[in-house]
C-alpha positions in Angstrom: 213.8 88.5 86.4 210.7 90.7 86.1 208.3 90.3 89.5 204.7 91.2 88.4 201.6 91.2 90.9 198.0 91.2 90.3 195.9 92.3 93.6 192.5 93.3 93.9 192.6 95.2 97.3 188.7 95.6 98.0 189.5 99.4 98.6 193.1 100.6 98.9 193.0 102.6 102.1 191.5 99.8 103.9 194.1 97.3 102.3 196.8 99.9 103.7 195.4 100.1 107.3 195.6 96.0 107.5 198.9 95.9 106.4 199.2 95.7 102.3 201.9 98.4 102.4 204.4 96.9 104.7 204.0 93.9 102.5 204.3 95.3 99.5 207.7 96.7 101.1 209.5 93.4 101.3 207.9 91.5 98.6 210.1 93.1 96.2 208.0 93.4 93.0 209.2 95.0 89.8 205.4 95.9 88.8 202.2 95.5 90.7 198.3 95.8 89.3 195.8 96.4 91.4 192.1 96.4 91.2 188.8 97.8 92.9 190.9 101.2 94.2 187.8 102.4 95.7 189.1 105.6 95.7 189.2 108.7 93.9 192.2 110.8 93.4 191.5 113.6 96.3 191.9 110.2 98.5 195.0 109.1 97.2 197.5 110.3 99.6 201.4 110.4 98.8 201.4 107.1 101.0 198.8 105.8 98.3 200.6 107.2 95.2 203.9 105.6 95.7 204.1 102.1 97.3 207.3 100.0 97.6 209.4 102.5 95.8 206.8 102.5 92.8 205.1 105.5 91.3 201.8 104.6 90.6 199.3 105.4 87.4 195.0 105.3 88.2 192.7 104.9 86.7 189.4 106.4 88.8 185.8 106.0 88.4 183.5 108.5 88.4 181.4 107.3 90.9 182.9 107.2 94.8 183.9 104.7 96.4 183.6 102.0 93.4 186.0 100.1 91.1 188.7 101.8 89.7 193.0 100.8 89.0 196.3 101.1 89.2 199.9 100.0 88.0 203.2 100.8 90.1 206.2 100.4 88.4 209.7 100.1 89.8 210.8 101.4 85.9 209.7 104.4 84.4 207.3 103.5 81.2 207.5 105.4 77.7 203.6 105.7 78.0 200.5 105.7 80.3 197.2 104.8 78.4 194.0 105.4 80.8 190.9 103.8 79.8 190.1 101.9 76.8 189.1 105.2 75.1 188.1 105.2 71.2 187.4 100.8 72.3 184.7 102.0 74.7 181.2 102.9 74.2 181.3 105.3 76.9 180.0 103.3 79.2 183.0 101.5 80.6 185.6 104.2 80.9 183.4 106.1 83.7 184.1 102.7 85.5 188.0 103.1 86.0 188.2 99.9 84.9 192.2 100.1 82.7 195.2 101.4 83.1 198.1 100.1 80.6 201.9 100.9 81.2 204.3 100.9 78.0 207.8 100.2 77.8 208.6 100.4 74.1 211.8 100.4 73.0 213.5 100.4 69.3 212.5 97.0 68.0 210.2 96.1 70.9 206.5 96.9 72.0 205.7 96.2 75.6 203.0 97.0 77.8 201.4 95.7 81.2 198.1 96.3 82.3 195.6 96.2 84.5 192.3 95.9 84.4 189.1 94.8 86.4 186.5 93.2 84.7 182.8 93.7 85.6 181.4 91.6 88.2 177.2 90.3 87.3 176.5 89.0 90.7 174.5 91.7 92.1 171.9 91.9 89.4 171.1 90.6 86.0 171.1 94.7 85.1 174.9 94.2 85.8 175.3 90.8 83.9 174.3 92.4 81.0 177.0 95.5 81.1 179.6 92.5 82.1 178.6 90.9 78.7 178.8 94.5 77.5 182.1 94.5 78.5 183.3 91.2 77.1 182.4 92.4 73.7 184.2 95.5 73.7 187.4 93.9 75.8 187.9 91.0 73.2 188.8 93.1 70.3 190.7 95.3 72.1 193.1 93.2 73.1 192.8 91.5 69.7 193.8 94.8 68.2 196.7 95.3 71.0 198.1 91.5 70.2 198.8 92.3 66.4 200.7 95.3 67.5 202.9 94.7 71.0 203.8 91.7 73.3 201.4 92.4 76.9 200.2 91.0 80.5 197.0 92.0 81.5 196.6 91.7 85.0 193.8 92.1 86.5 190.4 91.1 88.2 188.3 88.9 85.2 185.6 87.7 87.8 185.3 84.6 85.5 186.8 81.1 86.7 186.9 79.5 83.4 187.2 75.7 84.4 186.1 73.6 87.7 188.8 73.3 89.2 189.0 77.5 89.6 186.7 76.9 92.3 185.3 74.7 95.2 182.1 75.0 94.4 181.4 74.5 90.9 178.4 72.4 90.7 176.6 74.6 92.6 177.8 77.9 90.7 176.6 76.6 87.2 174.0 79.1 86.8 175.6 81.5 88.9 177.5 85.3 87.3 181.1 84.2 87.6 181.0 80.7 86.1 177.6 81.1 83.6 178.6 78.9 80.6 178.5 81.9 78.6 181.4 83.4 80.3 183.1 80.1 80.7 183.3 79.6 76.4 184.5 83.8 76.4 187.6 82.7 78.3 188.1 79.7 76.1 187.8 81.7 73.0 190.1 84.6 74.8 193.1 81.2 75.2 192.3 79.7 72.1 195.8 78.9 70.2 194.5 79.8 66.9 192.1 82.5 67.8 192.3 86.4 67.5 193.9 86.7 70.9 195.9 83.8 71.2 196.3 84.8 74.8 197.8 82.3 77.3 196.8 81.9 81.0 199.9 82.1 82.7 199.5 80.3 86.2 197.5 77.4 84.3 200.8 77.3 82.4 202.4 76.8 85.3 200.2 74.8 87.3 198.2 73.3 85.3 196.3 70.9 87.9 196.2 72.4 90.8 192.3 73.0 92.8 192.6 74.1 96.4 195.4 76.0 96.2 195.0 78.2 93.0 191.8 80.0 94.5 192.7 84.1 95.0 189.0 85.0 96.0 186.7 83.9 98.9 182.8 85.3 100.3 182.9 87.1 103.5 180.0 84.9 104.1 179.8 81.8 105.5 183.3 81.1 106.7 184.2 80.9 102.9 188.1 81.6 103.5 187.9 79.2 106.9 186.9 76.7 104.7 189.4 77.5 101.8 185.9 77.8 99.2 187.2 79.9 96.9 187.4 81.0 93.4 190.1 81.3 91.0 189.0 84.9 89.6 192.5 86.5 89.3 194.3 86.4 86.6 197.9 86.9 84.3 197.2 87.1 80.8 199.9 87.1 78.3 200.9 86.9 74.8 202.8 83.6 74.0 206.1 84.7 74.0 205.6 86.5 77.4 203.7 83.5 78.6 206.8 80.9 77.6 209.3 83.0 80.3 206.9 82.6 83.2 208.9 80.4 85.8 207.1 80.7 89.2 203.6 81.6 90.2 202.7 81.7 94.1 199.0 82.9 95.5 199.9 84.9 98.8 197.4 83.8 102.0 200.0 84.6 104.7 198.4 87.6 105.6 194.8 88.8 104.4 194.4 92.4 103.5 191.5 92.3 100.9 188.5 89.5 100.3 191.2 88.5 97.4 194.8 87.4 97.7 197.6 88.6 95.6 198.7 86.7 92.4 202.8 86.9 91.8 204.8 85.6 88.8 208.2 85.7 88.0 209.1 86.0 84.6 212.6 85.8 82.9 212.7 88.5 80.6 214.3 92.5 81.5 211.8 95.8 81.0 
């Protein structure tokens, strides 16, 4: 069984001082991709580096104290690739925005990655670079899916239907569930498309509302009130997808504005 967990931590060291480590500890994940570091790599203490017995690869943005991501990994990987590189414009790398761990072997191409998608909330200057990013992200991971099985994990600050959130009448013109991002997402899952990706939790729970949500405001007692989004995502290939067997959104404790997304899946790294 391979234990993979997507987490955006709304700034590492603060996730650590409420807790995220000690968790992390006992939760017993093979893999773990996390988003919105925060951080650069001066701040990344050995503590930081390493969590649960897993040696983490970052991804840091040039900018302080913004974006950036990570993958720990119980298992050593045959290759780091950080940033999107010859994919990008130049505009997106600067962000810290992917990380990708590979675990090829003879007769097999594997990666996981993480990666944390623009949010367009604070401006329509940053709707536009999240559209940006859509268009450069697609046919990457078009590219990656004719070459190697892969989960992205990561932060897509889309919920694609309306039961990902509480909300969703009143969000319909909002960055997050805009019916432009909405048919992206659609296009992303579509069975005969370029990606053919599958969203793994829908897989797995394919009606639920309340309880799939991994991201709530601070404001207005949002996470009191369980209105929340469904922003979080696994993303796999098909084959990948088909061995998922249980997906679980963790609320136990709260170290971030986002809870963290597990799934088991029944295949070996």
């Amino acid at each position: 069984m391979f234990r993979l967990v997507s987490f955006n931590l709304n700034g590492i060291r603060s996730a650590a001082n409420k807790g995220m480590r000690e968790w992390a500890d006992g939760h017993g994940a093979d893999c773990m991709g996390v988003q919105e570091l925060k951080a650069q790599a001066g701040d990344m203490g050995p503590e930081l580096r390493e969590i649960a017995g897993m040696p983490g690869h970052f991804h840091h943005a040039e900018k302080k104290g913004y974006s950036g991501v990570g993958l720990y990994s119980r298992i050593e990987p045959s290759d780091v690739i950080v940033g999107l590189g010859a994919a990008d414009n130049g505009e997106f790398d600067a962000e810290g925005r992917y990380v990708e761990m590979r675990f090829d072997k003879p007769g097999r191409k594997l990666s996981i990655i993480s990666c944390y998608f623009p949010s367009g909330s604070s401006s329509e200057e940053r709707q536009q670079a999240k559209f940006r990013f859509l268009d450069v992200i697609e046919p990457h991971l078009a590219r990656l899916r004719g070459e190697r099985e892969f989960i992205l994990v990561g932060d897509v600050n889309i919920a694609h239907k309306e039961a990902d959130l509480k909300n969703w009448k009143g969000n319909l013109k909002n960055s997050g569930f805009l019916p432009e991002e909405r048919a992206w997402m659609t296009k992303l899952l579509a069975a005969d498309g370029a990606t053919r990706l599958v969203d793994v939790y829908r897989g797995l729970h394919p009606d639920t509302t309340d309880a799939c949500y991994t991201w709530w405001s601070n404001r207005g007692q949002a996470r009191a009130k369980n209105v929340g989004w469904r922003i979080d995502y696994h993303l796999a290939t098909p084959a990948l997808a088909e061995t998922a067997r249980a997906a679980a959104v963790y609320k136990d404790q709260w170290f971030s504005d986002h809870a963290p997304l597990t799934i088991d899946y029944d295949f070996n790294i």
